[in-house]
C-alpha atoms as a printed R data frame, in Angstrom:
   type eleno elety resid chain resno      x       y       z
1  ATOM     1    CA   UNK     A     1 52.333 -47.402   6.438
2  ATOM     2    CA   UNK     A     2 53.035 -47.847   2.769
3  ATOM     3    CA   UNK     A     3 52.455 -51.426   2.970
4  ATOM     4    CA   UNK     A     4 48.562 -50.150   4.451
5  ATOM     5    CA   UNK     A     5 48.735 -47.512   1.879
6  ATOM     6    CA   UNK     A     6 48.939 -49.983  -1.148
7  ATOM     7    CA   UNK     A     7 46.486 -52.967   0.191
8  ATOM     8    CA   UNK     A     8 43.353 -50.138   0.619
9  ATOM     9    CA   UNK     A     9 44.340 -48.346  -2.499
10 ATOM    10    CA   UNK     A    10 42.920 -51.225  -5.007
11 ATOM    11    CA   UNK     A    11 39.765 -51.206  -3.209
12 ATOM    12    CA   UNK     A    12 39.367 -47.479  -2.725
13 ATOM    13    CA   UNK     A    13 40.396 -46.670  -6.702
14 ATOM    14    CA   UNK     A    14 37.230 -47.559  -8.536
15 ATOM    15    CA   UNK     A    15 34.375 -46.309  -6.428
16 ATOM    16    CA   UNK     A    16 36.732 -43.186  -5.950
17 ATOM    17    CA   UNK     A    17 37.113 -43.288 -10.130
18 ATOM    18    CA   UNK     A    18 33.468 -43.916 -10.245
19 ATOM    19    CA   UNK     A    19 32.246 -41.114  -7.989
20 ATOM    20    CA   UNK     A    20 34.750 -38.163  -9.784
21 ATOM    21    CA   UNK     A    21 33.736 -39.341 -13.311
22 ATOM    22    CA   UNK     A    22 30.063 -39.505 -12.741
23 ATOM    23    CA   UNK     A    23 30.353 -36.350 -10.623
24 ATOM    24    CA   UNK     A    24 32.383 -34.372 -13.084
25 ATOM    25    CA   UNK     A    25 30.127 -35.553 -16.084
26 ATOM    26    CA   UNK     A    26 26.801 -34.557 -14.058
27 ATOM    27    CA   UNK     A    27 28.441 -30.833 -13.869
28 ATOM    28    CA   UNK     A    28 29.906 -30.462 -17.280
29 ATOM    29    CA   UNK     A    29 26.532 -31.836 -18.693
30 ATOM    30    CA   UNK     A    30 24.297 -30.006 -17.161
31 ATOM    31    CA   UNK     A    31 26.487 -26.778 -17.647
32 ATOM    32    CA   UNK     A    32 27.914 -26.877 -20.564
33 ATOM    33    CA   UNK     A    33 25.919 -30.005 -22.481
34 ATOM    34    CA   UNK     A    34 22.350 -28.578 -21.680
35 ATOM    35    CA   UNK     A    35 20.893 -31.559 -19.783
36 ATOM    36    CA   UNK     A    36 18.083 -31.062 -17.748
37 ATOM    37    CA   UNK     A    37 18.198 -33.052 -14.304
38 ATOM    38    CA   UNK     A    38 16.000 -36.279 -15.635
39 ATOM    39    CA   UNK     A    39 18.521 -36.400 -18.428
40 ATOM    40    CA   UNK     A    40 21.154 -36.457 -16.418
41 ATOM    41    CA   UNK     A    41 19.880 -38.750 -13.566
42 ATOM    42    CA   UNK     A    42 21.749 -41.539 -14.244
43 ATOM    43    CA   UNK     A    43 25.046 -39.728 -13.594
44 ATOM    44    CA   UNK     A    44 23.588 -38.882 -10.133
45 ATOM    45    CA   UNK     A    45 22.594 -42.824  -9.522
46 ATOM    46    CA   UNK     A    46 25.937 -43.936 -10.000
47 ATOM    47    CA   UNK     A    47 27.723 -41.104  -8.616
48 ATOM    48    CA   UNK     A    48 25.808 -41.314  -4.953
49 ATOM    49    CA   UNK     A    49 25.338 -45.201  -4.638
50 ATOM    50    CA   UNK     A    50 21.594 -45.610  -5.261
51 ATOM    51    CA   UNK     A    51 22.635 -48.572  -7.197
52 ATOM    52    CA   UNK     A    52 23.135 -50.494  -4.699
53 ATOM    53    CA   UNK     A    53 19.812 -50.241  -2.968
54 ATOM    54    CA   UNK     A    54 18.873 -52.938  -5.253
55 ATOM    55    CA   UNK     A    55 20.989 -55.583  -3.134
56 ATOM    56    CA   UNK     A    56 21.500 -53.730   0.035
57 ATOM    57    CA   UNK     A    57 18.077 -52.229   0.736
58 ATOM    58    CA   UNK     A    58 17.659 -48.197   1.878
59 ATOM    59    CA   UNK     A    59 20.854 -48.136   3.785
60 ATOM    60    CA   UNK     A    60 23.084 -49.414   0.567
61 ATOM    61    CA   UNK     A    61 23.427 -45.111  -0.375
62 ATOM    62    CA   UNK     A    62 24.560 -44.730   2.957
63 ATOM    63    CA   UNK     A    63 27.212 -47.438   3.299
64 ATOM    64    CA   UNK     A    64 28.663 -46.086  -0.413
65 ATOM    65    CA   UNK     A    65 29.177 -42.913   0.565
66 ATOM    66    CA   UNK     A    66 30.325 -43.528   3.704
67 ATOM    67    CA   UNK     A    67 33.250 -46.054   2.963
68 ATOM    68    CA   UNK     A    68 33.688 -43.631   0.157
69 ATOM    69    CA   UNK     A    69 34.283 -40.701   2.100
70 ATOM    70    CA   UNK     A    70 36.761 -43.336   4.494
71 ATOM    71    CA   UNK     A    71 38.411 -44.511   1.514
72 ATOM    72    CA   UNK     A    72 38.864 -40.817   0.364
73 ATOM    73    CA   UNK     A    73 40.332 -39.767   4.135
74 ATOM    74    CA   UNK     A    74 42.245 -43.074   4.239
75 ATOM    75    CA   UNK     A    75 44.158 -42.347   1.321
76 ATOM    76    CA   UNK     A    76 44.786 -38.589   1.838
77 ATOM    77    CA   UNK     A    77 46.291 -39.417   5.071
78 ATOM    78    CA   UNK     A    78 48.630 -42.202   4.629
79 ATOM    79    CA   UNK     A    79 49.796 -40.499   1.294
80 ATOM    80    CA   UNK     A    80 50.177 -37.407   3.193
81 ATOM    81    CA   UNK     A    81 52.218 -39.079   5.603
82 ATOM    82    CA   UNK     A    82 54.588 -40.742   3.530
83 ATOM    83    CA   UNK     A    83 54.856 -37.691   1.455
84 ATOM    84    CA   UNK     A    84 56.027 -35.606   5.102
85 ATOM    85    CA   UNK     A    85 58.445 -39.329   5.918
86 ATOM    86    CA   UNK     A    86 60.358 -38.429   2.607
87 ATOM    87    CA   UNK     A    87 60.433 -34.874   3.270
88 ATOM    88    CA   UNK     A    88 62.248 -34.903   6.429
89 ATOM    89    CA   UNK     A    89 64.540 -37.562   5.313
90 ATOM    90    CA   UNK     A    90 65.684 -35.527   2.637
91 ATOM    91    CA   UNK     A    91 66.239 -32.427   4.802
92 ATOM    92    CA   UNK     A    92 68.016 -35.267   7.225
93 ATOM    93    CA   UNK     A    93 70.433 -35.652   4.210
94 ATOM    94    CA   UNK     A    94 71.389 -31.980   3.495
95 ATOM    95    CA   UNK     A    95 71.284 -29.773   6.606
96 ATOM    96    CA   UNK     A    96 72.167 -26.705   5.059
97 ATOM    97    CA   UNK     A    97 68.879 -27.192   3.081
């Protein structure tokens, strides 16, 4: 599983980077930095995938968001995994704790 864990990760770390930063900036701008929506569109573009409609038509949103998402779930579950793996080998290795 870690092995699975580490060949998705590269490929799951920048549109995952890409979609908190844009996400996060969208927020804080509008909030806090007094950006109207138009202002902040761009954020919004990169953040959902609309970019890619350029080369992949009306479904390229779609396809972002939904490996995305995968890439998101992926991740959370193998790490999750691994992270239950070392728990119960360390209570393996000290039964009174």
């Amino acid at each position: 599983m870690r092995q699975l864990h580490a060949a998705v990760a590269p490929l799951a770390l920048l549109p995952l980077l890409l979609t908190v930063c844009t996400g996060l900036s969208y927020r804080l701008l509008r909030d806090w930095g007094g950006l109207d929506r138009e202002q902040a569109h761009l954020l919004m573009v990169l953040h959902e995938g609309e970019w890619l409609n350029r080369w992949f038509g009306s479904t390229g949103e779609t396809v972002y968001v939904v490996l995305n998402g995968l890439g998101l779930l992926w991740m959370l579950v193998t790490g999750a995994a691994m992270a239950l793996q070392r728990l119960r080998r360390a209570r393996g290795c000290h039964p009174n704790g």
